[in-house]
N, C-alpha and C positions, 0 to 999 in steps of 0.2 A: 767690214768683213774682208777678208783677205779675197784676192784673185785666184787665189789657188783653193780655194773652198766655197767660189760662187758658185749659185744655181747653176749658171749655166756651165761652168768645168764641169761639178758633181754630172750633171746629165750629158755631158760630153763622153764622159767615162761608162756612166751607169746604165743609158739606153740603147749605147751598141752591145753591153753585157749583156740585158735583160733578155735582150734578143737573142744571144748565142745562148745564154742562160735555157731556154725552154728549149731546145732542137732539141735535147733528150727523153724529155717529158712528150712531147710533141710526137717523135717516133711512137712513145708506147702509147699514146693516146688514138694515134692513128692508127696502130695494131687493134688496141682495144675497137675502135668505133667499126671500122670496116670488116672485121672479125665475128665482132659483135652480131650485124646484124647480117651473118649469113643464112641459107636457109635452111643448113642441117646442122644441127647440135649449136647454135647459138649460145646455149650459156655455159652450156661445157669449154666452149671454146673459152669465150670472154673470160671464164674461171681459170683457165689454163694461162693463159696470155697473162691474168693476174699475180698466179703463184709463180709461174718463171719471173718475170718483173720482178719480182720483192727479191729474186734471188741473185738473178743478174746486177740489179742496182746496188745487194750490197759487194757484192765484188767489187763492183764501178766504184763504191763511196769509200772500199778499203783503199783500192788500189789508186786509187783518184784524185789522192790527197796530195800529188804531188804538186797538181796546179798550185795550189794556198803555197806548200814548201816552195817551191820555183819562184814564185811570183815574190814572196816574202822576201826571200832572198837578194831579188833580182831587182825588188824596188828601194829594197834598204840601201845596198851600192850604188844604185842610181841616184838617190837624195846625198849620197856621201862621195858621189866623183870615182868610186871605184867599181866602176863597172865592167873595165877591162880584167881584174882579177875574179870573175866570175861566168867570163865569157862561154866555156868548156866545160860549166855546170850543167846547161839542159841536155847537152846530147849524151852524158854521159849519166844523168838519172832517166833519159828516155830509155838507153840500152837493158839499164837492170829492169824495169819497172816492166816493159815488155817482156826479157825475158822471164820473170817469174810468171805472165800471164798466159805463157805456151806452159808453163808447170803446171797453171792451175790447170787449165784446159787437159791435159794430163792428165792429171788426176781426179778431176771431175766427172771427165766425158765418159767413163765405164761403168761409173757407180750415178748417172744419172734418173734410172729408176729409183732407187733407194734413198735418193737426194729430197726428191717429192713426195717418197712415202713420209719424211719426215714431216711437211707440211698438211699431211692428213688426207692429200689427193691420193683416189683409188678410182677402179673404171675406167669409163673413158676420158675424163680431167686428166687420168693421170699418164692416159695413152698420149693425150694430146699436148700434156704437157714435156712430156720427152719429144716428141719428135720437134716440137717447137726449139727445143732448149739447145737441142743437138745441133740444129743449122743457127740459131742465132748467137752461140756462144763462138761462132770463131771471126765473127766482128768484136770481140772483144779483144783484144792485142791493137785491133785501127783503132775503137775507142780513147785508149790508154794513152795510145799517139797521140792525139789530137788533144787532150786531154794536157797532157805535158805543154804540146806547144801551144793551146790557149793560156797556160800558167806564166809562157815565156813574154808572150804578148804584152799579156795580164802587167808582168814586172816592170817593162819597157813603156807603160802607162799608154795602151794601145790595147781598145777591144774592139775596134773597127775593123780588122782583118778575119776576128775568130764572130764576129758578125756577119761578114759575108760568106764565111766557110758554114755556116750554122744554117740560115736562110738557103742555102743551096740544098745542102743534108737535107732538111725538112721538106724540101719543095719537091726532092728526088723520092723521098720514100714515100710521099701522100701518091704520087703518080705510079709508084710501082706496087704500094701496096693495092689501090684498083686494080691495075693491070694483072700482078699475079695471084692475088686472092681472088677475084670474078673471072678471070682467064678474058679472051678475046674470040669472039665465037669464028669457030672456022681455023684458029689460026692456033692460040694456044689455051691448054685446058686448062681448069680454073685449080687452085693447087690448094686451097681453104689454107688452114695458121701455117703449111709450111711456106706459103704464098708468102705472108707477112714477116717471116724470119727471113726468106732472101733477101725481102725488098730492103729489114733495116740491116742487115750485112751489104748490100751492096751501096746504099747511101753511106756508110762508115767507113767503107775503100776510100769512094768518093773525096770523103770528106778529107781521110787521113793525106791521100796523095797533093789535096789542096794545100791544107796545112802545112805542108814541107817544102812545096813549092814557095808558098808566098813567104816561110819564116829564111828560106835561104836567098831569096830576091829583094826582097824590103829590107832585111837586117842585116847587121853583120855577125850575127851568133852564127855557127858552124852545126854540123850535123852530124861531124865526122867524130868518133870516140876516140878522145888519143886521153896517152896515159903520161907520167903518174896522175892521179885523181887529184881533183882538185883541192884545195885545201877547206874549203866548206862541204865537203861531202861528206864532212862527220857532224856537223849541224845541219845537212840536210835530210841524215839517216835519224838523228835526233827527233827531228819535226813529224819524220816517216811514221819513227813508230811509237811517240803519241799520238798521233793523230788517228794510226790503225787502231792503237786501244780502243779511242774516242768513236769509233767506228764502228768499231766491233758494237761498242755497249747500243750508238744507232739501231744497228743490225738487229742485235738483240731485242731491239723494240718493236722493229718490224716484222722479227719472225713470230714474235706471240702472238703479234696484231692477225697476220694473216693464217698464221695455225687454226686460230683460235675461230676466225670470221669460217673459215673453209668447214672447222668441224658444225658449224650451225646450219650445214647445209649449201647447196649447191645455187642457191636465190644470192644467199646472204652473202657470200663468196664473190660472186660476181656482180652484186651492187659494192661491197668494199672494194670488188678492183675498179670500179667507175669513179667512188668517192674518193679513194685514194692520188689514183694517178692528176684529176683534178686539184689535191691538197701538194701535190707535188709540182702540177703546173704553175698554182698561186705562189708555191714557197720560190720558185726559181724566177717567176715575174718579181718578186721583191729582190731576189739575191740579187738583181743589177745594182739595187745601189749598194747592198751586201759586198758586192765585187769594187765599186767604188771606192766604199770605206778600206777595202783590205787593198787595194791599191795605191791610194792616195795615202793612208796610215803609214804601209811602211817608207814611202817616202818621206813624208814629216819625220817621221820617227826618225830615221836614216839623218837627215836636217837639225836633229834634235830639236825642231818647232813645234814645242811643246801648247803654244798656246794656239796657233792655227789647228791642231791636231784635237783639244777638245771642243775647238770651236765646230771642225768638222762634226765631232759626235751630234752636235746639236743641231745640227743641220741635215745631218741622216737620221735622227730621231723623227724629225718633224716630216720629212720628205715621206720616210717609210711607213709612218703611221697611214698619211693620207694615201699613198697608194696601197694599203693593206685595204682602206676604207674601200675605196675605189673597186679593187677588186671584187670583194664582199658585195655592193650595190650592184654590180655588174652579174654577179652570179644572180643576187634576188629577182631582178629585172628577166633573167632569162632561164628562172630554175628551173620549169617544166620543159620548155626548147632541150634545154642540154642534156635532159637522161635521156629524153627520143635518140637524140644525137647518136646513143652506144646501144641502145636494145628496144626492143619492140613488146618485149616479155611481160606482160603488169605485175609479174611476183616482185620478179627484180626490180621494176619501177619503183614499185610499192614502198620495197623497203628501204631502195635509194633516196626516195625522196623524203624518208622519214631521219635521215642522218644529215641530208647533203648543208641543211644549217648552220647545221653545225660545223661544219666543214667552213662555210663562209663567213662566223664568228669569230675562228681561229685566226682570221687572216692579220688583223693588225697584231696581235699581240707576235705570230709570228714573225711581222717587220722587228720587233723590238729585239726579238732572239736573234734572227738572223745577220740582221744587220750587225749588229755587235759581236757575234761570231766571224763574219768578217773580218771588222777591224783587229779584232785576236790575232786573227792569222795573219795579218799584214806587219802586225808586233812582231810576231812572233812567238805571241803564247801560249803553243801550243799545249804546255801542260798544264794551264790552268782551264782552257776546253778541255780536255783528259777528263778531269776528275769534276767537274761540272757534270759530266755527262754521265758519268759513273753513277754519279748519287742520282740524278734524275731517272734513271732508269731503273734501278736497283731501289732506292728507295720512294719512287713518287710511279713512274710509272708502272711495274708491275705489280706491286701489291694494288694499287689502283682498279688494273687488270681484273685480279682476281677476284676480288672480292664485288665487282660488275658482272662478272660469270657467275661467281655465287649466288646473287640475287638476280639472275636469268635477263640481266640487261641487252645482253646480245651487243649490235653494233652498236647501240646508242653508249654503253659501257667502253667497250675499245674509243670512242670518239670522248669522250668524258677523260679518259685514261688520257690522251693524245694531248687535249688543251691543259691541263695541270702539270704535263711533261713540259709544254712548252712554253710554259711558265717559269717554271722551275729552271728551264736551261735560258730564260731572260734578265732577268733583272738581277740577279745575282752578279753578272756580268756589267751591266749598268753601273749598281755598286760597285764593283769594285774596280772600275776604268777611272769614276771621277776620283774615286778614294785617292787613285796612286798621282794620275795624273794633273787634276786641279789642283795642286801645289807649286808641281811643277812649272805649269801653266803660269801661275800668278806669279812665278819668280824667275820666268823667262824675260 
């Protein structure tokens, strides 16, 4: 085996990612748990927390995509010695990518009632879900930031910096979301879900001002926008908006999911946002070697070392299965611990615990998707995730959907619908990596 695709590289790379990988999940998990179990309207709350999430995060996973483009970019120069002709690439996809983020905020921020009626929230869900939305949507512009220059790291074959930016966020908003969700008696009064929207806007300052300090003192990429544009930023705008398609179709999967959980009620709602944001913890504990692969890929690729490069796949197959397993035993070991963790409510319990399984099922086949979604993006191919994702959604996951609803499946249906989507967006990708590559490979 090559040195550039030993265990210990892959987890050199992959365990500082893993780590920076969850602070987002982590954030909303920490909304959810400390939200969760307040003592007025608990599952109103936890509900609310949940339908802004799904909506927030797909903004995040549209506009988000820059990382994968940045980094793809940034590691293929780097395997090919031309890294200096890309140097003037992150600051000037940071500027645009921000500013459409103050547009959306724009055009969001008015029409925020009617955003969540779409979701099916009414009453208080839907009271509380705007005033949450309203203060925590404008840490999304820091998000984006940080987001970029993790991507820039990312290219530079460095996740040790957006690891200790990540660990910090995380450690800043479990402290603040106590402090301003319970308030401090005497001192400051307890503020419930808006509490938990300052604390993750103000970890996302945090985190943004980090991030630019350490990418302008450790590197020599610049921050500053100067023009004419680079000459990859018509391959960067390329990568943009597949990847936004490919996002969109995401999105799309997520708003049925939680349309759908919200219309069965106000239990079922708020055990999907407990199952969920957990399915989203597992998937980002894999995406570190996810982040490996799409790191380490475009560099081979970049190298044209073709044969290191499937050797890698086979090396992130096997790593991400067992930490899929790992996961999964880890959730069975602690299933009843963990729903206490976010609600006290037995409805909710109840029907948490009748999904959460499933939920830790998923876990290695989604190493198999993920991971390989990675190494795409580290290629470059972004249009062959496009239209992966299209058909999986379109053809595997909603009809799936609906016909779960039909026969009154409830969550267990959405959860059924989730593992045959993320099937469907794995192996197909598997397929066709050795297809092109193992040729190449054996004639390197």
């Amino acid at each position: 085996m090559s040195t550039s695709i030993s265990l210990k590289h892959i987890n050199k790379l992959a365990i500082p990612a893993l780590i920076a990988g969850i602070s987002e999940p982590i954030l909303s998990l920490t909304d959810a748990a400390v939200v969760g179990n307040v003592q007025v309207n608990p599952t109103e709350s936890l509900a609310a927390i949940g339908i802004v999430t799904t909506f927030l995060s797909m903004l995040i996973w549209i506009l988000g995509q820059t990382r994968s483009a940045i980094s793809s970019i940034i590691s293929q120069h780097l395997g090919a010695n031309k890294l200096d002709q890309v140097k003037d690439l992150p600051a000037q996809a940071i500027f645009l990518i921000t500013s459409l983020s103050l547009v959306i905020i724009a055009t969001t921020y008015p029409f925020t009632s009617q955003i969540f009626k779409l979701y099916n929230a009414s009453g208080l869900i839907l009271d509380y879900s705007v005033d949450y939305y309203k203060i925590r949507v404008f840490g999304f512009p820091f998000t984006l930031f940080v987001i970029a220059v993790f991507g820039t790291f990312r290219g530079l074959q460095n996740t040790y910096y957006p690891m200790v930016i990540a660990i910090i966020g995380a450690f800043l908003n479990v402290i603040l979301d106590f402090v301003l969700v319970y308030g401090i008696d005497g001192i400051l009064q307890p503020m419930h879900i808006k509490g938990a929207a300052y604390a993750s806007v103000i970890a996302q300052i945090i985190m943004a001002l980090l991030s630019g300090y350490l990418l302008l003192t450790k590197t020599n990429i610049p921050l500053r926008v100067k023009f004419p544009l680079n000459k990859q930023i018509g391959n960067f705008a390329i990568m943009i908006l597949n990847l936004f398609v490919r996002t969109l179709a995401l999105n799309i999967t997520l708003y049925f999911a939680t349309k759908y959980a919200t219309g069965y009620g106000k239990n079922y709602i708020a055990a999907y946002t407990i199952a969920i944001n957990l399915w989203f913890l597992g998937a980002f504990i894999i995406d570190g070697y996810a982040s490996a692969g799409n790191i380490l890929s475009g560099k081979l690729y970049g190298q044209k070392n073709y044969k290191d490069l499937l050797s890698l796949s086979q090396q992130l197959i096997k790593y991400g299965i067992y930490l899929g397993g790992l996961v999964a035993i880890i959730g069975a070991v602690f299933y009843y611990p963990i729903g206490r963790l976010f609600t006290k409510e037995p409805e909710v319990l109840k029907t948490f615990y009748s999904v959460f399984w499933m939920v830790l099922a998923m876990q290695p086949l989604c190493a198999l998707a993920f991971i390989f979604d990675g190494m795409f993006k580290g290629l470059g191919k972004m249009k062959d995730l496009r239209n992966l994702l299209l058909l999986s959604t379109c053809v595997v996951f909603l009809p799936v959907l609906f016909i779960a609803d039909y026969y009154n499946l409830k969550l267990h249906g959405i959860f059924i619908a989730f593992t045959l989507w993320i099937i469907a967006r794995g192996f197909p990708l598997i397929i066709k990596f050795r297809k092109q590559f193992l040729p190449l490979a054996q004639n390197n």
